[in-house]
ROLUM-53065 format. One record per residue (C-alpha): x, y, z; residue in one letter; residue number from 1. Coordinates in steps of 0.1 Angstrom, whole numbers, always signed. Layout:
<pts>
<pt><c1>X</c1><c2>Y</c2><c3>Z</c3><r>A</r><k>NUM</k></pt>
...
</pts>
This chain:
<pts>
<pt><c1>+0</c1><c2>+0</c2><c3>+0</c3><r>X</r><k>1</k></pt>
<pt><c1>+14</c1><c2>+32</c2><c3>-10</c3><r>X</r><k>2</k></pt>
<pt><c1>+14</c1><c2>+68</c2><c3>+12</c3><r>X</r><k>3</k></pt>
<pt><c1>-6</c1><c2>+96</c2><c3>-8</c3><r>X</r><k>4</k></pt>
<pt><c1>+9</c1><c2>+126</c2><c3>-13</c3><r>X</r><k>5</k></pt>
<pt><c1>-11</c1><c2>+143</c2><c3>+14</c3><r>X</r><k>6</k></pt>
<pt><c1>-2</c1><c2>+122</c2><c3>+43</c3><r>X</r><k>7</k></pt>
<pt><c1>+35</c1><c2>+123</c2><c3>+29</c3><r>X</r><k>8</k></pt>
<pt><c1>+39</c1><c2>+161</c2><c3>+31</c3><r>X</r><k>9</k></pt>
<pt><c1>+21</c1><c2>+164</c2><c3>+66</c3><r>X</r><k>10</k></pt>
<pt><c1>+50</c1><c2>+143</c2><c3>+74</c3><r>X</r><k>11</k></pt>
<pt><c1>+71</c1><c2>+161</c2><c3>+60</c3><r>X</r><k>12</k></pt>
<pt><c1>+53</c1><c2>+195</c2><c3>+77</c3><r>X</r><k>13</k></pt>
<pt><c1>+53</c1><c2>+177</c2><c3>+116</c3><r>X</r><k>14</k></pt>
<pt><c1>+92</c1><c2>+171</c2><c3>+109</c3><r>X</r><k>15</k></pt>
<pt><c1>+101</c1><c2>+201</c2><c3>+103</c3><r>X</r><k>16</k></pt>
<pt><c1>+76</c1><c2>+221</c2><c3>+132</c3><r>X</r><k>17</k></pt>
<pt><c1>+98</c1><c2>+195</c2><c3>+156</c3><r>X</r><k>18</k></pt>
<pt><c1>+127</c1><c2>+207</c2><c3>+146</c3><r>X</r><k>19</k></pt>
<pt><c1>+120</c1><c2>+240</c2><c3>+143</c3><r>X</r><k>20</k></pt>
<pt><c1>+103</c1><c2>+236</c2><c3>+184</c3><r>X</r><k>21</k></pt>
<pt><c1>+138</c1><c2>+219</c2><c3>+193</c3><r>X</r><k>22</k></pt>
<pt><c1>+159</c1><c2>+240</c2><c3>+174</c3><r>X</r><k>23</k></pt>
<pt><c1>+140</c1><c2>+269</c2><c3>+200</c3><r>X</r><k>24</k></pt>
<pt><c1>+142</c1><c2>+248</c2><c3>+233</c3><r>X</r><k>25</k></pt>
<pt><c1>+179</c1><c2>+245</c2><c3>+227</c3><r>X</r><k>26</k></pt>
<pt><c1>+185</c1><c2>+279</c2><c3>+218</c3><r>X</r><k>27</k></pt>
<pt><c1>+161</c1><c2>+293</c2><c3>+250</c3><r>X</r><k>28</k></pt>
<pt><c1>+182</c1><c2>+271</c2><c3>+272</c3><r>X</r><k>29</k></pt>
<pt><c1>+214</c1><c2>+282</c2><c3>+258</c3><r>X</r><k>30</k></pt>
<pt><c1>+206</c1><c2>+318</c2><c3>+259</c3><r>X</r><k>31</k></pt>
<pt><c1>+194</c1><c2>+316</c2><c3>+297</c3><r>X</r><k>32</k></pt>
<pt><c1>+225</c1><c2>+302</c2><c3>+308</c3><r>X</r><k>33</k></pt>
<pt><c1>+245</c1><c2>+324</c2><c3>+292</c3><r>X</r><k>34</k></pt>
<pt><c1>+222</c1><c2>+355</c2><c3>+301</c3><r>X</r><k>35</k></pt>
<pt><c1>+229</c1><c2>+368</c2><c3>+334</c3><r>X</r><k>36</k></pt>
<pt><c1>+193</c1><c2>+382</c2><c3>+356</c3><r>X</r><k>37</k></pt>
<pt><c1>+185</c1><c2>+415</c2><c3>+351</c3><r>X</r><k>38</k></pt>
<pt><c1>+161</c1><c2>+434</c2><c3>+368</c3><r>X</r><k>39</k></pt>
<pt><c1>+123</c1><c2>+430</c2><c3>+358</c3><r>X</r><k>40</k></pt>
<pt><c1>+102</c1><c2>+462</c2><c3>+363</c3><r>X</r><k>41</k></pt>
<pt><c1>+72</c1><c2>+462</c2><c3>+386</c3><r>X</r><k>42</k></pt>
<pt><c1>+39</c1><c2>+455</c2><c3>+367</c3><r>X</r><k>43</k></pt>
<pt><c1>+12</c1><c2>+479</c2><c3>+379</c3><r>X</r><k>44</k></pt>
<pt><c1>+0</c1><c2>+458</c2><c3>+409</c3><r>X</r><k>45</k></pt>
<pt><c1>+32</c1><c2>+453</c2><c3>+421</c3><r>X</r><k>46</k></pt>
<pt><c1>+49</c1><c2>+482</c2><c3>+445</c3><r>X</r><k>47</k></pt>
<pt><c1>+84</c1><c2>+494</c2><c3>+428</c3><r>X</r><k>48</k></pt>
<pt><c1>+110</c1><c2>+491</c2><c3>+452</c3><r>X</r><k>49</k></pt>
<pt><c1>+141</c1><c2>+515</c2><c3>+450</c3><r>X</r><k>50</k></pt>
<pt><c1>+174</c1><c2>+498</c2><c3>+445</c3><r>X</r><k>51</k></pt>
<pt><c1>+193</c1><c2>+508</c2><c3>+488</c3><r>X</r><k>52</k></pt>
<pt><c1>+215</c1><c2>+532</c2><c3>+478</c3><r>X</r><k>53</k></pt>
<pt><c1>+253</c1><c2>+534</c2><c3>+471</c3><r>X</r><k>54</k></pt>
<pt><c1>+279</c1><c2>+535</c2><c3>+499</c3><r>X</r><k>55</k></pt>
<pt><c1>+296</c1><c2>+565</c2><c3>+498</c3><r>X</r><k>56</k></pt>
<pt><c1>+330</c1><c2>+567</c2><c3>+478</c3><r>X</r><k>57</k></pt>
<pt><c1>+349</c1><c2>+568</c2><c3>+513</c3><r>X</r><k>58</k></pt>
<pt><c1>+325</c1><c2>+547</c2><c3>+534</c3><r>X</r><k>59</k></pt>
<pt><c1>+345</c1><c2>+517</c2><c3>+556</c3><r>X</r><k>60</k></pt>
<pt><c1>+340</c1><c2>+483</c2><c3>+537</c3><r>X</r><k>61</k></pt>
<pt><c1>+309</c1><c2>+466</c2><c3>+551</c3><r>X</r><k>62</k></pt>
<pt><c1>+320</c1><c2>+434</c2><c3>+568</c3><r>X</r><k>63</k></pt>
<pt><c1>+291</c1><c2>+413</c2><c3>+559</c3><r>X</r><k>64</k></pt>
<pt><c1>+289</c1><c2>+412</c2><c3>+526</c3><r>X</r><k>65</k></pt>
<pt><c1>+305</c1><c2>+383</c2><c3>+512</c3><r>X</r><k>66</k></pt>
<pt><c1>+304</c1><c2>+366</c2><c3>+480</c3><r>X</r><k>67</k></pt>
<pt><c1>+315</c1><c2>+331</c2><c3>+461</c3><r>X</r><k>68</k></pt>
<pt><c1>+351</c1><c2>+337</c2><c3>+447</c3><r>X</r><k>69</k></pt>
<pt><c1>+345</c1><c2>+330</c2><c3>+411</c3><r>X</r><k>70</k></pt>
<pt><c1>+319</c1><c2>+348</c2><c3>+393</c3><r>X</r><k>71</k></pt>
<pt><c1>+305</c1><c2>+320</c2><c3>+372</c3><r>X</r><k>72</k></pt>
<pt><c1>+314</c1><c2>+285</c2><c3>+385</c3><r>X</r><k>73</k></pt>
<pt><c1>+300</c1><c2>+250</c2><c3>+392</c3><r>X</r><k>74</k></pt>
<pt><c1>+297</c1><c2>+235</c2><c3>+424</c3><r>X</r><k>75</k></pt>
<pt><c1>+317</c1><c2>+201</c2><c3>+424</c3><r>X</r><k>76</k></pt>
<pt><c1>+307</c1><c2>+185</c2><c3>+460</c3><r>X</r><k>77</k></pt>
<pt><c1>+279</c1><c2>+204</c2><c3>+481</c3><r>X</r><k>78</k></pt>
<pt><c1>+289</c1><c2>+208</c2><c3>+519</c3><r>X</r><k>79</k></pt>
<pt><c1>+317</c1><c2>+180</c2><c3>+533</c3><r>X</r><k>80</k></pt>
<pt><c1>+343</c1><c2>+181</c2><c3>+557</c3><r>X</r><k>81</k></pt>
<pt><c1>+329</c1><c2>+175</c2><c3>+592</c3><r>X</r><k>82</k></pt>
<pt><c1>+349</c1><c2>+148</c2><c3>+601</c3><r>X</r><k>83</k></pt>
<pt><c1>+383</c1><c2>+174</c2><c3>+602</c3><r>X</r><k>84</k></pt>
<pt><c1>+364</c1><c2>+205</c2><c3>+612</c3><r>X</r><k>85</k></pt>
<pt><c1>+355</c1><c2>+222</c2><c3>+575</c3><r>X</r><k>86</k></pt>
<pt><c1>+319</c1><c2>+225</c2><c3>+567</c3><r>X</r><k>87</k></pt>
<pt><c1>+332</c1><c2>+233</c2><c3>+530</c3><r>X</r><k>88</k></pt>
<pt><c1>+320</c1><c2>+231</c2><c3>+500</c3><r>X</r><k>89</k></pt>
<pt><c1>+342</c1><c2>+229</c2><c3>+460</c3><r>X</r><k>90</k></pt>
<pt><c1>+341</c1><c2>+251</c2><c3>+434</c3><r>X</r><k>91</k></pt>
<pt><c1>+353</c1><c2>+249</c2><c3>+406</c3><r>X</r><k>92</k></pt>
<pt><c1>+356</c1><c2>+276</c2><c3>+373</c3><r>X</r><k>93</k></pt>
<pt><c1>+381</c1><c2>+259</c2><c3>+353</c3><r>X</r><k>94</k></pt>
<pt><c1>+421</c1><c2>+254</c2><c3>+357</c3><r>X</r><k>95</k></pt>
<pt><c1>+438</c1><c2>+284</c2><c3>+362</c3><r>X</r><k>96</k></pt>
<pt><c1>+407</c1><c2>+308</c2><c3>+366</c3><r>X</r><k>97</k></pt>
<pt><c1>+410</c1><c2>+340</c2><c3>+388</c3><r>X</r><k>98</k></pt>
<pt><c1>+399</c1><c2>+329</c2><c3>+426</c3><r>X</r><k>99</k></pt>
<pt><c1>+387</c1><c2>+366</c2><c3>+442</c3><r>X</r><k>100</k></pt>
<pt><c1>+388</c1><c2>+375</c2><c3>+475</c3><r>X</r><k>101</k></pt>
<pt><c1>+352</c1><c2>+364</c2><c3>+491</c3><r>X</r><k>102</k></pt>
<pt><c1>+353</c1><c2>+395</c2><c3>+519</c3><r>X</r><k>103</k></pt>
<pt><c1>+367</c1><c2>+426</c2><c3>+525</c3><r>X</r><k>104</k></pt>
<pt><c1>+393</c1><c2>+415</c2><c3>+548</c3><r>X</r><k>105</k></pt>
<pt><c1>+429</c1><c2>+409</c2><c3>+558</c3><r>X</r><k>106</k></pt>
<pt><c1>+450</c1><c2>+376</c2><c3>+546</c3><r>X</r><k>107</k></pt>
<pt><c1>+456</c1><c2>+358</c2><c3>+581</c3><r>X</r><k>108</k></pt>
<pt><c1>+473</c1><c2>+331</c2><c3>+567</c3><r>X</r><k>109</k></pt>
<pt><c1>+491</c1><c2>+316</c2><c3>+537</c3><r>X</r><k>110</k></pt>
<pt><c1>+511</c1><c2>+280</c2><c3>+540</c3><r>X</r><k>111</k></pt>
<pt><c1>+509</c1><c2>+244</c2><c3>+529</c3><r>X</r><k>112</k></pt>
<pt><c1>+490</c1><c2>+223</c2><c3>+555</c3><r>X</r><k>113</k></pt>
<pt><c1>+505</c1><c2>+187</c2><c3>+561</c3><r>X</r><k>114</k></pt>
<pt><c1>+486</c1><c2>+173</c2><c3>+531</c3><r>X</r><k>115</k></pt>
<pt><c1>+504</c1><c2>+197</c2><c3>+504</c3><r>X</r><k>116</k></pt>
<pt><c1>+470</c1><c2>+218</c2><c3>+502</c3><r>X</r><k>117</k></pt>
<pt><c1>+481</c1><c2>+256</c2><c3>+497</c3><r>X</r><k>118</k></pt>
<pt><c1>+459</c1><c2>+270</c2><c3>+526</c3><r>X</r><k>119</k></pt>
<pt><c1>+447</c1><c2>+314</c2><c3>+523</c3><r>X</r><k>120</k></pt>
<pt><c1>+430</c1><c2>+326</c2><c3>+551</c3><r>X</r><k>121</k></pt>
<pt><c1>+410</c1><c2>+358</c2><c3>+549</c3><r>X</r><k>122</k></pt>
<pt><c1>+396</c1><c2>+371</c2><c3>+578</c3><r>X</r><k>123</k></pt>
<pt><c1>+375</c1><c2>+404</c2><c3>+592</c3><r>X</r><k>124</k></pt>
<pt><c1>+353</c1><c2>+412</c2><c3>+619</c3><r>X</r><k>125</k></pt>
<pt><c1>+324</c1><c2>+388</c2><c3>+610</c3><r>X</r><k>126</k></pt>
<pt><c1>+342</c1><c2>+362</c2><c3>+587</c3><r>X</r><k>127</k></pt>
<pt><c1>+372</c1><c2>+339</c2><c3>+584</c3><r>X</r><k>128</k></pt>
<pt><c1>+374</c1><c2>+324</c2><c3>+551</c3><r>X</r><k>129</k></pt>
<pt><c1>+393</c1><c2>+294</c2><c3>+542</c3><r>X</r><k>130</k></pt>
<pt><c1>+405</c1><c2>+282</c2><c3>+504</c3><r>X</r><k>131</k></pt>
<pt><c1>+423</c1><c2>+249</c2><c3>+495</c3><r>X</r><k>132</k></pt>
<pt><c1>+447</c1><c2>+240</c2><c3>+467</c3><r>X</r><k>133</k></pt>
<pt><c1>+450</c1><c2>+276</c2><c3>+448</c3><r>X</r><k>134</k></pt>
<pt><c1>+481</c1><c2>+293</c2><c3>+437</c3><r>X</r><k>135</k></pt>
<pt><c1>+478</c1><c2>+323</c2><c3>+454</c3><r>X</r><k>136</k></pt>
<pt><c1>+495</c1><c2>+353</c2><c3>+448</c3><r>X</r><k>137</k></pt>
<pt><c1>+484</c1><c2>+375</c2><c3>+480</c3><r>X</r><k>138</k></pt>
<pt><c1>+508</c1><c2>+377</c2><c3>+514</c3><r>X</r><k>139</k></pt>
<pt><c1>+505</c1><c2>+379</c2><c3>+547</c3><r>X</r><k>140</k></pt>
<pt><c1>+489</c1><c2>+413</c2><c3>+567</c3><r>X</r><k>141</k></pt>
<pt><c1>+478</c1><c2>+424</c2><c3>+531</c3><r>X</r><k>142</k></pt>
<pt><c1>+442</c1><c2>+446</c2><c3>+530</c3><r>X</r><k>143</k></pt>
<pt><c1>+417</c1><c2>+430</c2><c3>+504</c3><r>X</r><k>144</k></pt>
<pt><c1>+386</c1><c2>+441</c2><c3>+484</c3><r>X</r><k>145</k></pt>
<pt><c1>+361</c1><c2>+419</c2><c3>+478</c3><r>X</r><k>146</k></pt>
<pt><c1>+365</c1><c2>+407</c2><c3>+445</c3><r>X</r><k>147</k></pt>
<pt><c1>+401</c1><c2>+412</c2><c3>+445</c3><r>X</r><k>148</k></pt>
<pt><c1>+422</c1><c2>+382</c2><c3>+423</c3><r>X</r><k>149</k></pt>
<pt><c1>+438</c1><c2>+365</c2><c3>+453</c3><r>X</r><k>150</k></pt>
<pt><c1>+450</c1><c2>+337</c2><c3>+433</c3><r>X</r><k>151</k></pt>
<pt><c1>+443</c1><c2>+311</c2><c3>+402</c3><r>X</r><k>152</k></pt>
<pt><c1>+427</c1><c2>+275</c2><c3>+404</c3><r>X</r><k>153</k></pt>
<pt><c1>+449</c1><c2>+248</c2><c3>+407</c3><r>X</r><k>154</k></pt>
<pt><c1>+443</c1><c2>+216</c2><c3>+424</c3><r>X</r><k>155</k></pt>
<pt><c1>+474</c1><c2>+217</c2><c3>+447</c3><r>X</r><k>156</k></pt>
<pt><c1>+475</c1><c2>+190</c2><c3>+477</c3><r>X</r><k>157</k></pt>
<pt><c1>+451</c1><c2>+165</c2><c3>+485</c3><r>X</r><k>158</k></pt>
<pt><c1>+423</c1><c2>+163</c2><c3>+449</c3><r>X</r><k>159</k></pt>
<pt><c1>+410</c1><c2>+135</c2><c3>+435</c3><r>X</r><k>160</k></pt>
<pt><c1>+392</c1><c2>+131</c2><c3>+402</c3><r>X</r><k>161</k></pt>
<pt><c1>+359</c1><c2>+116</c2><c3>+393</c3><r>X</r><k>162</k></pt>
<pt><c1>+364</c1><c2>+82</c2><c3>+400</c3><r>X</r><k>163</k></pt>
<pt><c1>+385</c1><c2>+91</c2><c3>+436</c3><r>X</r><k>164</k></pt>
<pt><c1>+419</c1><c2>+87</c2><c3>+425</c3><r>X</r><k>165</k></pt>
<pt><c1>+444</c1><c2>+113</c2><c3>+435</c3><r>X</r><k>166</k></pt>
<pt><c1>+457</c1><c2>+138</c2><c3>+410</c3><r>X</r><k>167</k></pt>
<pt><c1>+491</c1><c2>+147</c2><c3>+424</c3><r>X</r><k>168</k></pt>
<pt><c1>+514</c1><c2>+153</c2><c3>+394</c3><r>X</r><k>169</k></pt>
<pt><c1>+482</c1><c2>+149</c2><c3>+370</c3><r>X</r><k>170</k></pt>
<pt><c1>+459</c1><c2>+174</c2><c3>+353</c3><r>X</r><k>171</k></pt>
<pt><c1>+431</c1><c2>+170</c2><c3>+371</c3><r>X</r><k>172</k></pt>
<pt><c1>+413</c1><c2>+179</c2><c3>+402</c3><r>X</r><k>173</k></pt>
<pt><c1>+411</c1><c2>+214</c2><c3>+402</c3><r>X</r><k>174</k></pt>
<pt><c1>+390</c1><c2>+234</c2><c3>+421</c3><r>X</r><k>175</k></pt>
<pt><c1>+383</c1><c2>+255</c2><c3>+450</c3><r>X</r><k>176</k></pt>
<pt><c1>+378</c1><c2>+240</c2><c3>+489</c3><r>X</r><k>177</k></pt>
<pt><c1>+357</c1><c2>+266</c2><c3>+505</c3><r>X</r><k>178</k></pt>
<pt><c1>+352</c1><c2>+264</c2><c3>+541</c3><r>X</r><k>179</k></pt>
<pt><c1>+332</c1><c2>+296</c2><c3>+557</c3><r>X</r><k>180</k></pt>
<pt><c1>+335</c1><c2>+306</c2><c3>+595</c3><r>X</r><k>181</k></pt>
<pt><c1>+310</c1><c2>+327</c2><c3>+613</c3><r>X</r><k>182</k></pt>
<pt><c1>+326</c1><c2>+347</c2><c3>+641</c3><r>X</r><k>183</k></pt>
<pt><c1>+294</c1><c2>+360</c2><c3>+653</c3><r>X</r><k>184</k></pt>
<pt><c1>+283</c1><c2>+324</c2><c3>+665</c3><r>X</r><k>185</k></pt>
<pt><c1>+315</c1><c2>+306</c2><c3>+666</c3><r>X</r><k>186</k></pt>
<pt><c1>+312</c1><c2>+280</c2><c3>+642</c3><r>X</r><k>187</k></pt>
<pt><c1>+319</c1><c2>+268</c2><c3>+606</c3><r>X</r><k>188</k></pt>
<pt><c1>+286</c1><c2>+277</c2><c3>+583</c3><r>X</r><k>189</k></pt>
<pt><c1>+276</c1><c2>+260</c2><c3>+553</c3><r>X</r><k>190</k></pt>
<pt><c1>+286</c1><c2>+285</c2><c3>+525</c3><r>X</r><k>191</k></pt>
<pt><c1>+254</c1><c2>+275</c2><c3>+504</c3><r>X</r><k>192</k></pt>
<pt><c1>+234</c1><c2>+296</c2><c3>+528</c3><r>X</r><k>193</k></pt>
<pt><c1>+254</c1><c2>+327</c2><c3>+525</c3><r>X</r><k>194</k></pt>
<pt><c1>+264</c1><c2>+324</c2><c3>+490</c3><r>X</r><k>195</k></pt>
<pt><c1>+243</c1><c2>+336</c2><c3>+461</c3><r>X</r><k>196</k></pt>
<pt><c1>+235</c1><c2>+309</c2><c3>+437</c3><r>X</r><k>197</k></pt>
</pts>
């Protein structure tokens, strides 16, 4: 039994109406992952809200505010660490992508811990803020911005890859151990819950 020519172009027609709704979905996806959020104006039964206003030029940084030290990244193991007194989480933005300073604050610390991690430790009134396996390129006493380039992924001391190997003197394992203290109520915090997604 042969097709007629109808039922072969509505075929034909459903084909290319998938593809063309795929083609879309792929592209929509693409384009929101790539676009970063922007603000959406009130609609009329919505109150506007003014942005708080800027800090003055000279204003003392705010000790708070903290932030993730990569501006785009992916999060490679949620929070871990317990068991040695981190309540950390990894990061990771790619080999040898800037690592910024999460606070305003003051480096505490720089050394290799007895597992070969290189350790920064960044501290002010509210928060002390500890980073695994960088190269860092910050010293000791030294006054940061938030934002700052402190360093550059690496995946120095203890990393493993996906399958739990270590990756000492392999290219692999890089990323960011981020472990967040809270001053305030004297414990490690699970940087998830300060950290914007």
């Amino acid at each position: 039994m042969s097709r007629s020519p109808s039922s072969n172009s509505l075929s034909v027609t459903a084909l290319v109406i998938m593809l063309f709704l795929l083609f879309n979905l792929l592209h929509d996806r693409q384009t929101a992952s790539a676009t970063p959020l922007t603000h959406i104006p009130a609609t009329p039964d919505q109150p506007t809200t003014s942005p708080p206003p800027a800090p003055p030029a000279n204003a003392p940084p705010d000790p708070l505010t903290i932030r993730a030290p990569y501006d785009e990244y992916i999060l490679t193991q949620g929070p871990h660490g317990q068991s040695y007194g981190h309540f950390a989480i990894d990061l990771t933005a790619g080999k040898g992508a800037p690592i910024l300073a999460p606070i305003n604050g003051t480096v505490t610390a720089l050394y290799i811990d007895q597992y070969g991690n290189t350790t920064l430790i960044l501290e002010n009134e509210v928060w002390q803020v500890l980073m695994l396996h960088g190269d860092y390129v910050v010293e000791v006493g030294q006054n940061l911005q938030i934002g700052e380039t402190v360093g550059y992924e690496s995946n120095h001391g203890y990393t493993v890859d996906w399958r739990g190997q270590s990756c000492r003197n392999r290219d692999c394992g890089y990323h960011t151990h981020l472990n967040i203290f809270d001053k305030r109520i004297g414990q490690n915090i699970n940087p998830l819950d300060v950290l914007s997604p």
